[in-house]
C-alpha positions in Angstrom: 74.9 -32.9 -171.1 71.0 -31.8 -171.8 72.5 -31.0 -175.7 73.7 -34.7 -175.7 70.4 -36.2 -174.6 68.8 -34.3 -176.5 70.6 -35.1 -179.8 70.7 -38.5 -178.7 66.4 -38.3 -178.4 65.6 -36.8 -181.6 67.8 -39.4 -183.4 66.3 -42.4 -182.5 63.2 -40.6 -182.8 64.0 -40.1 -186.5 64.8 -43.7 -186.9 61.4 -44.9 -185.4 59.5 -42.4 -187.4 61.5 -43.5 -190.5 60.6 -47.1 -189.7 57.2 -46.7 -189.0 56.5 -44.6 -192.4 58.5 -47.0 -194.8 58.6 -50.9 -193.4 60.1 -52.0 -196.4 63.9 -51.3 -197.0 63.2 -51.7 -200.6 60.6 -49.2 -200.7 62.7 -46.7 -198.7 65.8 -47.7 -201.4 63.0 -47.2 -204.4 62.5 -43.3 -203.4 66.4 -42.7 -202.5 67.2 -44.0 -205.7 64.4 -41.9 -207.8 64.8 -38.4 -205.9 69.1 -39.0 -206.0 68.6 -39.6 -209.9 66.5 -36.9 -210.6 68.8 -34.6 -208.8 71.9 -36.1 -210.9 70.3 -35.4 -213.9 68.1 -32.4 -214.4 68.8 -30.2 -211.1 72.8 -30.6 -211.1 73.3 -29.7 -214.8 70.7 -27.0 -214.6 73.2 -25.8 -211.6 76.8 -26.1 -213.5 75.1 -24.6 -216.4 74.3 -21.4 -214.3 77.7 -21.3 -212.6 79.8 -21.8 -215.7 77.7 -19.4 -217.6 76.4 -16.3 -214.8 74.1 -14.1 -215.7 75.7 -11.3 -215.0 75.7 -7.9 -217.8 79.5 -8.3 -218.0 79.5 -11.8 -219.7 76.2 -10.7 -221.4 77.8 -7.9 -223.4 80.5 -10.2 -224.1 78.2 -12.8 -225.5 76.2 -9.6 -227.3 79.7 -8.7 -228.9 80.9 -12.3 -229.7 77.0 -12.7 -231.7 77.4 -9.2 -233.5 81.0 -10.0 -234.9 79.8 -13.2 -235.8 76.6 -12.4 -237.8 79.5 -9.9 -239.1 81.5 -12.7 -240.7 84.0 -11.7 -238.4 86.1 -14.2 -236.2 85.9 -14.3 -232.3 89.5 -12.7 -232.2 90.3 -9.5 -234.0 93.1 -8.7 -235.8 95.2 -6.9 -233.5 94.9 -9.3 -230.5 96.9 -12.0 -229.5 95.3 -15.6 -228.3 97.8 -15.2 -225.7 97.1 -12.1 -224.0 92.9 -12.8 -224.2 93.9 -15.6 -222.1 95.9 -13.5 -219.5 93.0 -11.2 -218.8 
């Protein structure tokens, strides 16, 4: 019961607190909308990047191999190995 007043409390709290620093709805809708669009379009890309790509020295000394055999005039795929199978790896 304390846990529920408590909650209960510190949320309309937050609300007066939120009232009191931004009287205008349009004001508070003015910063939503600039920090939400920031965040959509340098910090979320910046994060896929980094997942899709990691950092970690396995997929760098694939990417160091990929560059040598292609400042070697060589294609990504050698010879001997089947599109197939790289795929199954």
């Amino acid at each position: 019961m304390a846990k529920y007043l408590i909650c209960r409390t510190l949320v309309v709290l937050f609300l007066t607190v939120t009232s009191y620093l931004f009287p205008s709805v349009n004001l508070f809708l003015v910063l939503c909308g600039s920090l939400f669009g920031t965040l959509i379009t340098i910090i979320v890309p910046v994060c896929l990047y980094n997942r899709a790509f990691p950092s970690d020295p396995k997929y760098l000394a694939m990417d160091l191999k990929a560059n040598a055999n292609n400042a070697n005039g060589h294609d990504e795929l050698d010879d001997t190995e089947e599109p197939l199978l790289l795929l199954r790896k």
